[in-house]
C-alpha positions as CSV (number, residue, x, y, z in Angstrom):
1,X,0.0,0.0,0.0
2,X,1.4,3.6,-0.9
3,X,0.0,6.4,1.7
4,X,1.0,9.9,1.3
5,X,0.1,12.7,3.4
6,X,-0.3,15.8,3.1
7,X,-0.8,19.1,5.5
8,X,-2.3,22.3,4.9
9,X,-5.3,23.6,5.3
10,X,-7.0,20.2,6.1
11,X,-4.8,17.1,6.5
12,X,-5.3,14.2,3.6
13,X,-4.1,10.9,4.0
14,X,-4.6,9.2,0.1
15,X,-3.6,5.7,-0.1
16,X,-3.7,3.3,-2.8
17,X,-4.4,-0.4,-2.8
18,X,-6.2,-2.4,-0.7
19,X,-7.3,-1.4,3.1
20,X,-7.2,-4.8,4.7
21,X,-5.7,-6.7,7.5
22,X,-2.4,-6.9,6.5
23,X,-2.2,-2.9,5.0
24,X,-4.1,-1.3,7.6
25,X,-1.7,-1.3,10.2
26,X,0.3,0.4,8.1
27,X,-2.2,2.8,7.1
28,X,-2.7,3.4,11.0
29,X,0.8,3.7,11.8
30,X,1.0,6.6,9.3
31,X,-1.2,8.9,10.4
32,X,-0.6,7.8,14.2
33,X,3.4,9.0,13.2
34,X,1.8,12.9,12.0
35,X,1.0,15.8,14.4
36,X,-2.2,17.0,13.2
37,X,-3.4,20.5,14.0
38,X,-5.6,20.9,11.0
39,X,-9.4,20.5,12.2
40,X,-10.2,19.0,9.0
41,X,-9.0,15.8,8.2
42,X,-9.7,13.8,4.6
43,X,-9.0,10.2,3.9
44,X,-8.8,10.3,-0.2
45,X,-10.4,6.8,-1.1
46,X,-9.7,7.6,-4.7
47,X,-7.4,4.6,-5.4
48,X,-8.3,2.5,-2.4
49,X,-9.9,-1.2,-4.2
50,X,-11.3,-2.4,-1.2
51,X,-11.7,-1.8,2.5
52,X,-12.0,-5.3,5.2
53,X,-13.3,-5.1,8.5
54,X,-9.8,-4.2,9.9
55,X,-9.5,-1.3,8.0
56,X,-13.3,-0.3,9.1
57,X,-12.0,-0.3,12.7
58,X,-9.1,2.1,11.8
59,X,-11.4,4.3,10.6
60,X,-13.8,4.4,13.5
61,X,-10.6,4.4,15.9
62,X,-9.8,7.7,14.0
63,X,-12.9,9.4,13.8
64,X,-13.7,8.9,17.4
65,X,-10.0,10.0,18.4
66,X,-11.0,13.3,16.0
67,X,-14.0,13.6,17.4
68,X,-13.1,13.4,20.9
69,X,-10.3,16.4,19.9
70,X,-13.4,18.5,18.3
71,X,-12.1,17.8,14.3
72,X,-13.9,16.3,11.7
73,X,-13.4,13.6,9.7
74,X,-14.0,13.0,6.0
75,X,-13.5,10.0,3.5
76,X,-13.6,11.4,-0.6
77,X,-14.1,9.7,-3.2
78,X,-14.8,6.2,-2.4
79,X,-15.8,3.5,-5.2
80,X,-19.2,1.3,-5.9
81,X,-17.5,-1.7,-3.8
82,X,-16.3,0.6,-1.0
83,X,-19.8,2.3,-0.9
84,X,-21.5,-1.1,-0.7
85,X,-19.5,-1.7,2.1
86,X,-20.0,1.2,4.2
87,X,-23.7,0.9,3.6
88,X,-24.3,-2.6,4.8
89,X,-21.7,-2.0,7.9
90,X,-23.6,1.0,8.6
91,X,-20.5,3.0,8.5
92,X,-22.2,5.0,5.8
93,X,-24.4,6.4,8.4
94,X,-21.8,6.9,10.7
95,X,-18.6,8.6,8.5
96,X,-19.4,11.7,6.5
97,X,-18.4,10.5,2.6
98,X,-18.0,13.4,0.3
């Protein structure tokens, strides 16, 4: 999996691959390795093929983490497969996708 990161006025994480049990520490130890003191932070989904339950829990780690700090979380551009996943995990409801 490739991550890059980026800070400015929001902080975006893009990755590319798959977001699964083997890639998602990874993904984790990435943005765990960052300071962020942007409010605003996007996960680009863009060129992520396909999310497991693993990288669902990073996700939720992260957004309660943002929340608990008053920032916001937001994932871009996810696919068909990656939608169909947050909708029947319910994590459609619960991450705001732009």
């Amino acid at each position: 999996m490739e991550i890059k990161i980026e800070h400015g006025e929001a902080f975006k994480v893009s990755a590319k691959g798959r977001l699964d049990t083997v890639t998602s520490v990874d993904f984790d130890n990435a943005i765990k390795n960052e300071t962020i003191s942007e409010n605003l932070v996007i996960i680009d989904f863009a060129d992520i093929e396909y999310i497991s339950s693993a990288g669902l829990r990073v996700l939720l780690a992260l957004k309660r983490t943002l929340d608990e700090q008053g920032k916001e979380l937001e994932i871009h551009n996810i696919n068909a497969v990656v939608r169909e996943i947050f909708t029947v995990t319910g994590f459609i409801n619960a991450l705001t996708i732009k």
